[in-house]
N, C-alpha and C positions, 0 to 999 in steps of 0.2 A: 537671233530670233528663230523659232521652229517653227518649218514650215506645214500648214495645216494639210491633211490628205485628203484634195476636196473630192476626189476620186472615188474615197470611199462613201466620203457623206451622198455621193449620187449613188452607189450602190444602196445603201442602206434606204436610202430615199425612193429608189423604185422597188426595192424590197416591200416598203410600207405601204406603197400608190397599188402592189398589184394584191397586198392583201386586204387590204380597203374596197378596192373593187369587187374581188370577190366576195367578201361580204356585203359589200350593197345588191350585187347578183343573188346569193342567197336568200337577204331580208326582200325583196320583190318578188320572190316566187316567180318570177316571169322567167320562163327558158331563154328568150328573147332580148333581153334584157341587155340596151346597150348604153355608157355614157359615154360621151365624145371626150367631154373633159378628159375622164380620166384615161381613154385610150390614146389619145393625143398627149399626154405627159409622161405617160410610159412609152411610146413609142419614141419620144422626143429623148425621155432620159437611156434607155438604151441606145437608141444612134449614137448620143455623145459617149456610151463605155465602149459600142463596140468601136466608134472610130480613137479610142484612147482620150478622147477630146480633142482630136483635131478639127479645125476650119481651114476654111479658106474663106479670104478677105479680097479686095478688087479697091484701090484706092478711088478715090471718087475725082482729083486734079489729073491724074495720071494714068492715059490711056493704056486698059490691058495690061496693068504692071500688078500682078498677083501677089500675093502671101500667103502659106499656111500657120496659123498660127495655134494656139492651143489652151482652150478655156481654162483648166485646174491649174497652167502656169500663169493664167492672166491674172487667174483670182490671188494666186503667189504675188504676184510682183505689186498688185492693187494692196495685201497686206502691208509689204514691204514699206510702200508709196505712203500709207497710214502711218507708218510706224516713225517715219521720216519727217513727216510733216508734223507728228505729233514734239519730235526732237526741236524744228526747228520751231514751232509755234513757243514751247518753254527756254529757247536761247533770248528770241524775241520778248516772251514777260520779261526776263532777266534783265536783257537792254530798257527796256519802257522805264523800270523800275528804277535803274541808274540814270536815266536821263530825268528821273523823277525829283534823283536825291540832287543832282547836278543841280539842276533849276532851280530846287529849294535853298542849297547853299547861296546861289549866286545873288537869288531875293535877299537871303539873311546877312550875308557878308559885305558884298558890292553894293545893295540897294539901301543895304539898313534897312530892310523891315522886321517889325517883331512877327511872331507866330503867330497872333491873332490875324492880321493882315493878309501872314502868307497864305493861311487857310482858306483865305475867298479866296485865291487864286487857283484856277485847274490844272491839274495835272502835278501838284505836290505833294512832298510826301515828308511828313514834322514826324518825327519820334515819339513813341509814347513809352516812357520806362527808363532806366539806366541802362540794361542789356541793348536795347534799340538804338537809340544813342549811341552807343560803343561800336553796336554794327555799323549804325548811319555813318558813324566818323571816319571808320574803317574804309568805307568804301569810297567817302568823299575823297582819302589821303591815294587812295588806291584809284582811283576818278581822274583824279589832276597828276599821277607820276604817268598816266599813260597818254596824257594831253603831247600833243606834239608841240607847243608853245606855249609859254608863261605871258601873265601881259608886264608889259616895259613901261617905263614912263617916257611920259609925252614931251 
């Protein structure tokens, strides 16, 4: 994954707040002319270029136990953290999906029921097609070699 340069996006970003300004300074005609807003966001986005983006943090359980830490590698590792969680939420479908097909064999084979049946039932999943089928079957044969046990008779 490339990592994005938030570094620069606050550059560019008070680049835009101080030409903004200046031209609401110029449309007021007022010499005088001040907004808090926007001095207060340019002032805020240059502290964080001139300190490179460093903070310091103060745990809140843990008396006087300091950190510096550093915003453009927060917002990194918050990509990161995105990008991870998006991996593991589609392992997850993947699994849902197999315990879908699972369940559905188990109604069709062990239960006897037919597919109108299994269909009121939630969380199943019936093939629609020859190719679906072929996949479903796939997976069920691939399903049960990865089972740790078979069942025995009684």
């Amino acid at each position: 994954m490339t990592k994005t340069n938030y570094k620069l996006i606050a550059k560019k970003q008070l680049k835009k707040l101080e030409n903004d300004y200046e031209e609401l300074k110029i449309k007021s005609q007022d010499p005088y002319f001040e907004c808090d807003e926007y001095i207060c966001n340019i002032a805020d986005l240059e502290r964080w270029l001139e300190q490179n983006g460093d903070y310091r943090v103060e745990y809140k359980n843990y008396h006087k136990l300091m950190d510096t830490r550093n915003i453009f590698k927060d917002l990194n590792i918050i990509d990161e953290n995105i990008e991870h969680k998006k991996v593991q939420i589609e392992f997850l479908k993947n699994q849902i999906e197999d315990l879908k097909i699972e369940k559905t064999d188990i109604l069709r084979e062990d239960l006897k029921l037919e597919n109108n049946q299994v269909r009121k039932i939630k969380h199943t999943n019936i093939p629609n097609g020859i190719k679906e089928i072929k996949i479903n079957l796939a997976k069920i044969r691939e399903i049960k070699n990865k089972k740790l046990y078979k069942y025995a008779p009684q």
